[in-house]
C-alpha positions in Angstrom: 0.0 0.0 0.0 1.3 2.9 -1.0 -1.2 5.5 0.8 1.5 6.6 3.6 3.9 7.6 0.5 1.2 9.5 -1.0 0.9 11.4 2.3 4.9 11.7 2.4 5.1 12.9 -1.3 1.9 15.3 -1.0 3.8 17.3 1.9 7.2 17.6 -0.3 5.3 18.9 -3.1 3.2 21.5 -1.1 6.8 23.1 0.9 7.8 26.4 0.7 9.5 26.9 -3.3 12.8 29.3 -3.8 13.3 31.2 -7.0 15.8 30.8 -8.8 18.3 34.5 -8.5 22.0 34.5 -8.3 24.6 32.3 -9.0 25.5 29.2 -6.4 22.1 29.3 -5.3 19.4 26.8 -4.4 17.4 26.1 -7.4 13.7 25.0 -6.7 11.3 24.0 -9.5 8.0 23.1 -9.7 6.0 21.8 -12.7 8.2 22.9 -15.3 12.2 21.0 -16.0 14.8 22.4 -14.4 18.0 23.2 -16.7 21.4 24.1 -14.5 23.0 25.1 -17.9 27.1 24.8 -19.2 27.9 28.6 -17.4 25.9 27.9 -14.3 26.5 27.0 -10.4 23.7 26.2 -8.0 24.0 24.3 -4.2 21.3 22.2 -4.9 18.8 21.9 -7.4 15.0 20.4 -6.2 12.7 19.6 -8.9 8.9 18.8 -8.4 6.8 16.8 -10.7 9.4 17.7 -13.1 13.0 16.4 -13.9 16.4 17.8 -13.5 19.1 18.5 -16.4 22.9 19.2 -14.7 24.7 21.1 -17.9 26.6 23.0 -15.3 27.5 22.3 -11.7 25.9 21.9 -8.5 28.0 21.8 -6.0 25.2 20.1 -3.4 22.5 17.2 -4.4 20.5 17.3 -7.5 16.9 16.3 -5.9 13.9 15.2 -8.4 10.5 14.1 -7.1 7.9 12.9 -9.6 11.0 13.2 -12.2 14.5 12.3 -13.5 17.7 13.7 -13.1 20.2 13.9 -15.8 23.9 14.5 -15.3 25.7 15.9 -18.0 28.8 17.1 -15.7 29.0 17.2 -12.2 27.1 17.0 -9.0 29.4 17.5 -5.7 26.8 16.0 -3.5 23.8 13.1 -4.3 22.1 12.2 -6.9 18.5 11.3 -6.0 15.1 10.4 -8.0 12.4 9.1 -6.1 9.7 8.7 -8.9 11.8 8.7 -11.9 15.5 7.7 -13.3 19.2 9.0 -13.1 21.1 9.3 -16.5 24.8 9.5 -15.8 25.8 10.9 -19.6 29.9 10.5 -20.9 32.1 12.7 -18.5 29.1 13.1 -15.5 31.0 12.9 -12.5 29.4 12.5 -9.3 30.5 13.2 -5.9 27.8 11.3 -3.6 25.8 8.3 -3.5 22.8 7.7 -6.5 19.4 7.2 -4.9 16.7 6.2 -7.8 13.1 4.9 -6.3 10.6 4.1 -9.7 13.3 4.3 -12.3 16.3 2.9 -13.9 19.6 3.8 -13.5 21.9 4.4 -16.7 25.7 5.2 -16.3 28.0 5.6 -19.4 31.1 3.9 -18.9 33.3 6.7 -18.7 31.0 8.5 -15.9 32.1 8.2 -12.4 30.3 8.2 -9.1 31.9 9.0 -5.7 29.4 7.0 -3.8 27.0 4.1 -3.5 23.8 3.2 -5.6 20.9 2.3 -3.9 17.7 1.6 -6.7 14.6 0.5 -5.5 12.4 0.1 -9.1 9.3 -1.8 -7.5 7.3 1.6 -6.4 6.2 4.8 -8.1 5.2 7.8 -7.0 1.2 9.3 -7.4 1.4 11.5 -10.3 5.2 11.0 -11.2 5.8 12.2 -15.3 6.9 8.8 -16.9 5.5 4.7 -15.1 7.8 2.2 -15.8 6.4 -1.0 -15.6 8.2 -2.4 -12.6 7.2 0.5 -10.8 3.4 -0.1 -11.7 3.8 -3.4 -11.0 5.1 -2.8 -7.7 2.4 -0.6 -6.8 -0.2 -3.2 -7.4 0.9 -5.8 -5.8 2.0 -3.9 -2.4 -1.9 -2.2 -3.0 -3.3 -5.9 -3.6 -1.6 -7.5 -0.2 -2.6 -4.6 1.8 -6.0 -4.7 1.4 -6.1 -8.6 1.8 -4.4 -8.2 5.2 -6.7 -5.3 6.1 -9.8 -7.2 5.0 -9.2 -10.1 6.7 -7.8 -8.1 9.9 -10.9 -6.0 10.2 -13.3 -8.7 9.1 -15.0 -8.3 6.0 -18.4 -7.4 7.8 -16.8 -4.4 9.2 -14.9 -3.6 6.2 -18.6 -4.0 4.7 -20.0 -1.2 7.3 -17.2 1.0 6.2 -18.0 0.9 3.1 -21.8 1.4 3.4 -20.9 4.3 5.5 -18.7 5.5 3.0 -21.4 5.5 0.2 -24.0 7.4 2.5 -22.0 9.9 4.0 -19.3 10.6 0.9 -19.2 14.3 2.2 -18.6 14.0 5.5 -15.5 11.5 5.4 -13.1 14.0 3.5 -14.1 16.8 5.9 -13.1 14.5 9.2 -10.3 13.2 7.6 -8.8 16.6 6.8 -9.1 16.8 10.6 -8.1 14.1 11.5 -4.8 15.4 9.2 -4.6 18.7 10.6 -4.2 16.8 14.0 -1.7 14.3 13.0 0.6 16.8 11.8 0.2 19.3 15.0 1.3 16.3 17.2 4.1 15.5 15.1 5.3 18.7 15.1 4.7 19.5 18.9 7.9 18.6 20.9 8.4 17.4 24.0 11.7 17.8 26.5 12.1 14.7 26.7 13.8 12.8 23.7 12.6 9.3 23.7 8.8 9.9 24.9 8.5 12.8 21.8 10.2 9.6 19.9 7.3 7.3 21.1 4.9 10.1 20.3 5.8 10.5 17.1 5.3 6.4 16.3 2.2 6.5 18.4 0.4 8.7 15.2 2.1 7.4 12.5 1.0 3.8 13.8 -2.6 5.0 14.0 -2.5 7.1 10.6 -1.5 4.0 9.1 -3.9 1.8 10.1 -6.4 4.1 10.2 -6.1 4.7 6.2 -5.5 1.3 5.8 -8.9 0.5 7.0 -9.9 3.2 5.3 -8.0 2.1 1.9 -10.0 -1.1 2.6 -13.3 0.0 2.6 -13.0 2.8 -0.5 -11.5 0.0 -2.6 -14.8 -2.7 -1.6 -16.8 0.7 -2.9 -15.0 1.3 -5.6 -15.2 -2.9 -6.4 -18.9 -2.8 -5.6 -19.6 -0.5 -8.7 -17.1 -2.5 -11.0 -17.5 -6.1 -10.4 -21.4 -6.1 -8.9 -21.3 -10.0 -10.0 -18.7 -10.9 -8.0 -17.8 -12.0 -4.5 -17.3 -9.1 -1.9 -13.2 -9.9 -1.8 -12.7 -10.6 -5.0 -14.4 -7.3 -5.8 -12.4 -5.1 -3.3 -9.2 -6.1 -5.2 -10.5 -5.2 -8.5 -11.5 -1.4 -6.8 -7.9 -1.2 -5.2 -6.2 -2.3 -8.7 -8.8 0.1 -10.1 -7.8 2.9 -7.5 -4.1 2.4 -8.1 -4.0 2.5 -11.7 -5.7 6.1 -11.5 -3.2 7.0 -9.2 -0.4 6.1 -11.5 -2.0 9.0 -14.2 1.0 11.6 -14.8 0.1 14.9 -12.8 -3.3 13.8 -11.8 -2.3 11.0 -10.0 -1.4 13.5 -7.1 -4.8 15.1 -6.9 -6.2 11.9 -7.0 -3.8 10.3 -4.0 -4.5 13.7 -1.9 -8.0 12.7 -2.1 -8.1 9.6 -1.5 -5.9 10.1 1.5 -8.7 12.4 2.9 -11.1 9.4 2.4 -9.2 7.1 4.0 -8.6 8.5 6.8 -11.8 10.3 7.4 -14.1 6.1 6.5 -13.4 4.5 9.6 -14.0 7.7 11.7 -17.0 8.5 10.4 -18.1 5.4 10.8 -17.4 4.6 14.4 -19.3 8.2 15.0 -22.1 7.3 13.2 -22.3 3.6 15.0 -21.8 5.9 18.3 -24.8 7.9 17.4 -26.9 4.5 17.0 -26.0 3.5 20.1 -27.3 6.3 22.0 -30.7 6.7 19.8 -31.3 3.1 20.6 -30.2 3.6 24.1 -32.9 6.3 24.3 -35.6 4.6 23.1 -34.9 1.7 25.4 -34.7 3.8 28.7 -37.7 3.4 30.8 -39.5 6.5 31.0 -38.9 8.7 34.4 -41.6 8.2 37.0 -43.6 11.2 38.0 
């Protein structure tokens, strides 16, 4: 499952972006390629959604997420693609290590490279500008084996309820799991004095983000499989939503939108449906209450 990425990669793409000005700057793109050309020095060059061409030098790391990074001379620091692939051209020298997540890796045999490689090409990114196939692959099968632990965790008559509350109250579960984000993210960020409780913390809401949306994940996918495969049975049709969800995910650019989303949804399903099944509780508690005596 790759929903806790999504969440990762949605928060690098919304930071802060610099603008490009003098020379030995950072260079920060969004969107649009980056080109550090032949007469040009940056410290390090980020790229968004887009990739990275190194004419000139950077004398830091040459960062691409949702793209590629070329090397046509030299990077002083690392090389990193998470989302795409590195291209080490004739002459590309390298100080660092080469970090490619969701690509390939091409050297030319006269390129050098300081460090170590580490490539990881069974994952892609939401949104990212080219799939390979291994990385789509990936994607589907970590999606697949997630939901089948989830579904038989959780119980498929829960992960039914879920679901059912999902369809009836489609508006409501963004709005609480936007929230429920909001929340997530002030208690990471609040610190405490001491080290290893704020450490604790800090694994404390990750753990529940991530089985929160994973239950979540669960129950949009049995939706989502509900509407595709009506004729067939309730497990067999929740893997055919979360192959459906993943492959929209995978679209260039919209991918992201669509992982953002479906983030909100995830998180905000099983909430809203304890609340609601909390609200049952206390109507039928009502009615069963004997009434007060005079």
């Amino acid at each position: 499952m790759t929903l806790f990425v999504d969440l990762l990669f949605a928060m690098a793409l919304a930071a802060p972006q610099g603008t490009p000005a003098n020379a030995a700057e950072d260079r920060d793109q969004f969107g649009r390629n980056l080109v550090i050309e032949k007469s040009e020095k940056a410290d390090d060059a980020v790229c968004r959604l887009c990739s990275i061409s190194v004419r000139g030098v950077v004398q830091g790391d040459a960062v691409a997420l949702g793209g590629s990074v070329e090397v046509n001379s030299e990077v002083a620091g690392d090389v990193i693609a998470v989302g795409g692939g590195v291209r080490l051209e004739p002459g590309a020298h390298v100080g660092g290590d080469a970090v490619v997540i969701g690509g390939p890796l091409e050297r030319a045999k006269d390129s050098r490279l300081g460090g170590e490689v580490t490539s990881i090409p069974w994952f892609a990114l939401p949104g990212q500008r080219q799939v390979f196939v291994l990385g789509a692959l990936g994607d589907v099968g970590m999606s697949l084996l997630a939901v089948s632990l989830f579904y038989v965790a959780a119980r498929p008559r829960r992960i039914e309820r879920m679901a059912e509350t999902f369809r009836r109250h489609y508006l409501l579960a963004p709005v609480i799991g936007a929230v429920l984000l909001i929340l997530a993210i002030f208690l990471l960020d609040l610190r405490i004095h001491a080290k290893h409780i704020s450490q604790i913390k800090d694994y404390v809401v990750l753990l529940a983000l991530l089985v929160i949306s994973g239950l979540g994940w669960t129950a949009a996918a049995r939706e989502a499989g509900r509407r595709l495969a009506r004729q067939s049975r309730p497990f067999v049709a929740t893997l055919a939503g979360a192959m459906a969800i993943t492959a929209i995910s995978l679209i260039p650019f919209l991918g992201v939108a669509v992982a953002a989303i479906l983030m909100l949804f995830a998180l905000g399903i099983p909430l809203t449906c304890a609340l609601k099944a909390a609200d049952w509780r206390l109507l039928m508690r009502r009615r069963t209450a004997p009434p007060i005596a005079p």
